[in-house]
C-alpha positions, 0 to 999 in steps of 0.5 A: 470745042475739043473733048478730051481725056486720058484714061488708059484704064478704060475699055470705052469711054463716053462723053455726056454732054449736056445729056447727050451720049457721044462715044470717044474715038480711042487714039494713042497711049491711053487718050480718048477724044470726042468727035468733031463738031460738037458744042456744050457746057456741062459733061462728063466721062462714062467709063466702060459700063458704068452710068455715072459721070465722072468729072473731067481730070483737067476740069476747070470748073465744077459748079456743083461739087467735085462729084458733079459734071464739069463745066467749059471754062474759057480762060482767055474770055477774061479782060484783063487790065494788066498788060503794063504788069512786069511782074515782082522779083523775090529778092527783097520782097514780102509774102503775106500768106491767106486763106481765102475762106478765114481772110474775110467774112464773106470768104470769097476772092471778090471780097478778099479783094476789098482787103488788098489796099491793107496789104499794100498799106503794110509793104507786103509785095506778093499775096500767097493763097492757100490751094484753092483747087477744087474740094468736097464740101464748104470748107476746106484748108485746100490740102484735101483737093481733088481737082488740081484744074478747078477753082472751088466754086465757093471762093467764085470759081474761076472768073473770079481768080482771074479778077482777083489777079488782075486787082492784086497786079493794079495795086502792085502785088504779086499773086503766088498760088500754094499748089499740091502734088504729092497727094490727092484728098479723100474724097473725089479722087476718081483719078484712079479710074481714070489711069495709073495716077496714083502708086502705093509704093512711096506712100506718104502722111496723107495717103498714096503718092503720085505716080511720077514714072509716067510720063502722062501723070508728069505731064498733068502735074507741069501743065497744072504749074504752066496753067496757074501761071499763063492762064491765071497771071498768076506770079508764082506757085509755093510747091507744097511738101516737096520732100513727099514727091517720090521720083527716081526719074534722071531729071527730077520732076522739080528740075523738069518744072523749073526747066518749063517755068523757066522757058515760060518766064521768058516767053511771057517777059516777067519773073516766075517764081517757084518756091518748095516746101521742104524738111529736107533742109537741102539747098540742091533744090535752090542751087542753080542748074548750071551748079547741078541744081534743081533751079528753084528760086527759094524754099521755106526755112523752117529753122527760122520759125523753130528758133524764135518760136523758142527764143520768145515762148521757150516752149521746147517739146517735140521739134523745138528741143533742139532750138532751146538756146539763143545760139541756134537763132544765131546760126540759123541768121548767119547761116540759113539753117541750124539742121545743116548735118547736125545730128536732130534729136526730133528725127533721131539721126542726121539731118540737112546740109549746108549752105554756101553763104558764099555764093548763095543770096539769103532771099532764097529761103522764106522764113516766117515767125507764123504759119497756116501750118505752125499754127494750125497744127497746133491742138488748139490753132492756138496763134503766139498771140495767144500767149505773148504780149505786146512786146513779144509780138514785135519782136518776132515782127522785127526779127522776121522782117528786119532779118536776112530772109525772105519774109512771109506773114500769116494772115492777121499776125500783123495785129496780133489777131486773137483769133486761132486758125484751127484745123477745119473740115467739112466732108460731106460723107459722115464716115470719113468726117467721124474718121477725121474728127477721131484721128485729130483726137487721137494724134494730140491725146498721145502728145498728152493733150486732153482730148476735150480741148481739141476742137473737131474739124467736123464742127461748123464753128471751128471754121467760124471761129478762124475767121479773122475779126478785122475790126480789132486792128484799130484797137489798143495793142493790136493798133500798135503792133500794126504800126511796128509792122507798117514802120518795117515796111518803110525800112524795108524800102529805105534802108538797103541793109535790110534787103542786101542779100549777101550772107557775109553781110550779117553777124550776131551778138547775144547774151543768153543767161539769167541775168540777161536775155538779149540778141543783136542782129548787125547787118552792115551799118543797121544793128536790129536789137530786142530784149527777150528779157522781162527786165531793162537792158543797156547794151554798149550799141549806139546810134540814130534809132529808126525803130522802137517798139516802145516809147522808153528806148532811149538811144545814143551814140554810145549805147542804148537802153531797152525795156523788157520784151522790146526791139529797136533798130539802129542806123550806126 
């Protein structure tokens, strides 16, 4: 067993294992290694003279906490059944979005597993987990990792990924896991010591930027990538907030990444997919390399989210105002983003660039009506089902998934879960978690929310109250809106307009005034229509109906009629 460690920073370097003292032999450009011959499971790195042992930077397992000695981890022990696994390609696919702790009571990946036939059962092709690397503390969203190797041992550390793989790829789906490189958590984040991780220079929202003018942290950021993918099956990574990476590297730290995915898809036979974070609104990061691209397969679109959030809510604060009328929604459709060198009032300048619809496929941008991030960040983690109906709910579920995009849906919107999903913590260290309750406070309290209904990320039952209640689903409306979601999915599967990525193979119409509220979305010989009206509407749209969320619609060759808040879809 090899022992090794970069950590330039250091003088000396100690390996203790497991309570044996070994001093590291020190090689070329910061690396340390241990001598040959030796055998353990837990250890640790003593720097210099130092007495505590610090965690492995590329740990694989931390049984205690991300404080406490790593401990061996061998990744090819797993037997894995899926050797007749050739992997899902993005286009034309369904990403379902989970959080392991909230997703189920038991908030582990053994008991997400029992949840995985409801996913097939609603068309959903790939699982996306939230970062499930290791944190401090028992809860966690995931973007306060430290860890970027390990498996936090309360979803079952890494044996049980692999398990949770290996049954997502049985039934069929796909696995994409949500990975952090522009930040490290608060709270154990030794890197620092270890080497020159981090800079101050490029500072971002959630603290020092990673140091990627060193070509060993590159290194530890892409072998990280290369890992979920080899060691772990995984299908594909959803690179969080990409636009906070800061690199002025000739090949950006992106394109080196898709270069490396790239040549692993090949090795391995099967599709890997890279999908990036972004408020950039810039399709050089899903351009081809051989047009000068990054090469990544997609990137979230957050216009889409923007433009229905306001279509069906109306609210119009903040980054919403420019997304109040109908015709944002149609521009975003036909042309994957509203901000494309528009002037945003939100950023107060000019933001975006266009897309080529001509050569680009629409699947390249995942869109999504609901979000960990749309919600959470929310005051309350208030989701739309905390004010919309019925109706509403299925618009947005018609909308998203009978759209030209990449569809993604948030855990439990597919039956309008009444539960929020708010914004959680649980740091150990009473300081920094009186810090995180008191800045979450003040931040809503200058938006002019009341303080009081801020829920504190720091209380047990904020994380309690975000756990999905599935028995719901078999209930009243929930029941129903389900079954919309469960018919989109056969259409998905049936009707090839509803996957054909060609931009030019979708056009809008709209009405946006007082007397009528109502959009259509053609995409070739299939009409997608809603009513965002609280009054019927009859729209000169015929056809075989092949979708209504409500028993009313009443379809013909010549027209069609729709009650309030509701969708159908049309074969003409």
């Amino acid at each position: 067993m090899s022992f090794e460690v970069w950590a330039p920073a250091a003088g000396s370097v100690t390996l203790l294992l497991d309570g044996s003292r070994h001093p590291m032999n020190h090689g070329s450009d910061g690396w340390w290694s241990a001598p040959a011959g030796l055998d353990g499971t837990d250890f640790g790195f003593l720097l210099d003279d130092d007495e505590t042992p610090l965690p492995d930077p590329r740990s694989r397992r931390q049984p205690e906490s991300v404080h406490g000695l790593s401990r061996t981890f061998d990744p090819a022990a797993f037997a894995w059944t899926d050797d007749a696994w050739t992997g899902r390609q993005l286009a034309g696919g369904v990403i379902y979005e989970l959080h392991l702790g909230t997703f189920t009571p038991g908030g582990t990946l053994d008991s997400a597993i029992e949840r995985l036939d409801h996913l097939v059962s609603i068309g959903v092709d790939f699982v996306e987990l939230l970062p499930v690397n290791g944190f401090n503390g028992t809860h966690n969203w995931g973007y306060d990792g430290v860890l970027w190797y390990a498996v936090a041992e309360v979803y079952g550390g890494p044996a049980a990924y692999q398990r949770f793989v290996d049954e997502c790829h049985a039934r069929g789906l796909g696995v994409i896991q949500d990975v952090v490189y522009n930040h490290l958590g608060p709270s154990g984040n030794y890197l620092p010591r270890f080497g020159p991780y981090l800079r101050e220079e490029g500072a971002n929202t959630w603290g020092d930027s990673v140091n990627l003018d060193s070509p060993e942290v590159r290194r530890y950021v892409i072998d990280n990538a290369l890992m979920w993918l080899r060691d772990y099956h995984v299908d594909g990574l959803r690179l969080d907030a990409v636009h906070a990476l800061v690199d002025g590297s000739p090949t950006h730290i992106l394109k080196e990444l898709a270069i490396e995915t790239s040549a692993l898809s090949a090795f391995l036979g099967r599709p890997l997919t890279l999908i990036a974070e972004s408020d950039l609104n810039d399709p050089l990061l899903i351009r081809p390399r051989e047009a000068r691209g990054y090469g990544l397969d997609a990137q979230w679109s957050d216009d889409f989210h923007h433009a229905v959030h306001v279509a069906l809510t109306g609210e119009i604060t903040g980054y919403y105002a420019d997304f109040e009328h109908l015709d944002s929604l149609a521009k975003v459709l036909t042309r994957g983003f509203f901000h494309d060198g528009t002037y945003s009032s939100f950023r107060e300048r000019v933001h975006g660039s266009p897309i080529d619809t001509e050569n680009m496929p629409n699947w390249r941008l995942v869109v999504a009506n609901q979000n960990h991030d749309q919600i959470g960040n929310r005051a309350t983690g208030d989701r739309l089902s905390a004010t919309l109906d019925y109706g509403q709910l299925a618009i947005a579920a018609v909308l998203t998934l009978a759209g030209p995009f990449t569809p993604m849906l948030f855990m439990g919107e597919e039956w309008g879960a009444s539960t929020p999903w708010q914004f959680f913590t649980s740091h150990p260290e009473p300081e920094l978690g009186t810090a995180t309750a008191e800045g979450r406070i003040r931040e809503f309290e200058r938006m002019g929310w009341d303080p009081a209904v801020v829920p504190d990320p720091q209380n047990p039952q904020t994380f309690e109250r975000s756990k999905l209640d599935w028995a719901e689903s078999a209930d009243g409306d929930h029941a129903r809106l389900l079954a919309v979601y469960r018919r989109l999915a056969e259409l998905r599967r049936t009707v090839p307009d509803l996957t054909d990525p060609r931009f030019d193979r979708t056009r809008v119409e709209f009405e946006d005034t007082a007397t009528g509220r109502w959009f259509v979305l053609h995409r070739g010989s299939t009409s997608i229509i809603v009513n965002l009206a609280d009054f019927p509407v009859a729209l000169p749209f015929g056809g075989s109906v092949l979708l209504a969320s409500h028993h009313t619609v009443g379809a013909s060759a010549s027209g069609v009629v729709l009650p309030g808040h509701s969708a159908a879809i049309l074969a003409r």
